[in-house]
N, C-alpha and C positions, 0 to 999 in steps of 0.2 A: 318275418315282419310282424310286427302288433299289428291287432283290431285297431283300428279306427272305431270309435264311438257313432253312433248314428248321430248325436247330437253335432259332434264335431263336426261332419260331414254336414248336417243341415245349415251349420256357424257359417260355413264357409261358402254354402251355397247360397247365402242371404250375404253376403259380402261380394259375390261375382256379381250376382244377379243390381245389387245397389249400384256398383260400378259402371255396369252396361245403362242402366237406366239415365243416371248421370250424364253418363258420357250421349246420349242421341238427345238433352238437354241443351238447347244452342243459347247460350248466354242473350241477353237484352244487347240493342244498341248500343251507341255510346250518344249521350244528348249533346246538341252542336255547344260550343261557346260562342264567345263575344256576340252575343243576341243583340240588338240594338233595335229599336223601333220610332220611327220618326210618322208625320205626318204632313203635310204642305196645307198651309191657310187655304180654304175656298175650292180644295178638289173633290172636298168628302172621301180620303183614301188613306191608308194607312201603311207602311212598309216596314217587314220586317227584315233583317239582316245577320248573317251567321258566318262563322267559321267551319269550312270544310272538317270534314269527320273521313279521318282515316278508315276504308274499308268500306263505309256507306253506300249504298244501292241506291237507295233512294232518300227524300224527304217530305216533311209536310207541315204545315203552318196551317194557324187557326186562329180566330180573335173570336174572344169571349167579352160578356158584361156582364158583373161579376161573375160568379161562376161558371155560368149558362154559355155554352160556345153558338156562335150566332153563323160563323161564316167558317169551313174548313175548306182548304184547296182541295184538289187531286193531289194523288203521288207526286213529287216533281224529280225530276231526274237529276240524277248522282251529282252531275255539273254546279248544280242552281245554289246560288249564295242569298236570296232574297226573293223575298213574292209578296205584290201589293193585293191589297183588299179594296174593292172600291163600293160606290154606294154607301156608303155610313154617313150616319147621322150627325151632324151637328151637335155640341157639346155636349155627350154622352160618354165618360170615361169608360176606357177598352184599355182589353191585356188584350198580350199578342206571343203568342208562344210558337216553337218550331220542333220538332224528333227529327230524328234519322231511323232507317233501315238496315241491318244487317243482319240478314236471320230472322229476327224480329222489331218492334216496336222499340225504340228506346224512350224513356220517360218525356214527358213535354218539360221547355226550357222556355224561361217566361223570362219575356226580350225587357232589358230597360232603357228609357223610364216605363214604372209600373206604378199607375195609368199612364196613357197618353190620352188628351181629348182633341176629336179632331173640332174645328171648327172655321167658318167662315169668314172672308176675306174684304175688306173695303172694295167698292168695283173702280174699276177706272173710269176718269173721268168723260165727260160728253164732249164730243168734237168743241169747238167753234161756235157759240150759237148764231143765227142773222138775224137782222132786226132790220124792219120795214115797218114805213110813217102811216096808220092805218088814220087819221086826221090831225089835228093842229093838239099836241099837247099828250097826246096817245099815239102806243107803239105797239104792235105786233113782233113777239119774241119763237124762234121755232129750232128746234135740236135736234139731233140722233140719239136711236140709243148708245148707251157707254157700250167698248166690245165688250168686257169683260162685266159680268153682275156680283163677282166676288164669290162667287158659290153660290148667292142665294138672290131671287128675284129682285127686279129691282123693285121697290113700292111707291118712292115717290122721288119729287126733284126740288131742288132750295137754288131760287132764282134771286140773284142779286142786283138788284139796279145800280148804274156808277154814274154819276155827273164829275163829268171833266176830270175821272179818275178814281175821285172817291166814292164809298157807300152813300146812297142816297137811300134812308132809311133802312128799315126791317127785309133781311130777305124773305119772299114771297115760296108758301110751298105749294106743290100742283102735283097731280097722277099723271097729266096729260105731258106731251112731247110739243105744246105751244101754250102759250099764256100772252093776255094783253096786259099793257103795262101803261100808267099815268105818268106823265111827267112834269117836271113844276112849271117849264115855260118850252118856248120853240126856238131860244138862240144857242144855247147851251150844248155841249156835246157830252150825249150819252153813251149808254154803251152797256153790255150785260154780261155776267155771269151763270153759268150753271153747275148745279152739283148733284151728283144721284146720292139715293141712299136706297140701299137694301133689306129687304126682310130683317135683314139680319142685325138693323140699325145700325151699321155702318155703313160712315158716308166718305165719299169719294172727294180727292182734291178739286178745285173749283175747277171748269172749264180756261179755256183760254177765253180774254171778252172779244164781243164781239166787236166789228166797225164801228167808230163812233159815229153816231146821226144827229142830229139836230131834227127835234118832233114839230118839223114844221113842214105842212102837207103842199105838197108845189100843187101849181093850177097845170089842166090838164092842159 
């Protein structure tokens, strides 16, 4: 048999030695597809959505503004197709990205639309108002809150006076949950309207009106 060169012997030993190294190298994940990222008016939430990843362990999701990530999940388990983010801000444009798990980390996958801004909702409207003859010609107006504030408090309320159906002037705005109210005579039939409006300056469809009255005050 030849000598083997030492050099030989050392070529070959940096060719096993690369292989082995290689090979205890576990490749990256595979990043999810079909990312999708929606938002609902008025919950302050954001959802993202994915395509199962063959092989995947686990996942994870995270929303950023611009670059900065503000909100990461946990792990989520292998099953999980989507995970909402809640608490967010009002018209603040967000990425929303998701990885998988095999081995390792696979690259983040940024859901579209890229941005989505969440933002706030009209609130619904206020019950029913009542209305009661506080004397000849003047009414006492009083409401509930809307259930819903749209996502953002409510600030104030647009009170519409109606004679015999129509607007009778400029709607009246007010903080409070009761306003007194003029009216032009005591034969007439009245009636009112209510509308919230939120932080968010949006406003709510009008109430239903309330019973017609006539502002004329009976004797006790």
């Amino acid at each position: 048999m030849k000598n083997v060169s030492k050099t030989s012997i050392l070529f070959v030993s940096l060719i096993l030695c690369s292989g082995a190294l290689a090979s205890s190298v576990q490749a990256a994940g595979t990043t999810p597809t079909s990312r999708v990222a929606t938002s609902t008016p008025g919950t302050g939430t954001a959802t993202i959505t994915w395509a199962a990843v063959t092989g995947a362990t686990n996942y994870q999701a995270r929303v950023l503004i611009g670059k900065v990530p503000i909100k990461t999940s946990a792990s989520l388990a292998a099953n999980s197709r989507s995970y909402t983010f809640t608490g967010l801000e009002y018209n603040v444009p967000i990425k929303l990205q998701v990885r998988s798990m095999d081995g390792t980390w696979s690259s983040w996958g940024v859901a579209s639309p890229d941005p989505i801004t969440p933002v706030a909702a009209a609130p619904s409207a206020p019950g029913q108002p009542t209305v009661s003859v506080i004397e000849d010609k003047r009414i006492k107006v009083e409401w509930a809150l809307p259930t819903s504030d749209g996502g953002s408090p409510i600030s104030s309320y647009s009170v519409q006076l109606l004679k015999e159906g129509v607007a009778a002037g400029e709607p009246v705005t007010t903080t409070s949950l009761q306003l007194e109210m003029d009216t032009a005579d005591t034969t007439s039939s009245y009636s009112v309207t209510v509308a919230a409006v939120n932080t968010a300056s949006l406003k709510s469809s009008a109430s239903e009106p309330s019973d017609p009255i006539s502002a004329k005050k009976k004797a006790a």
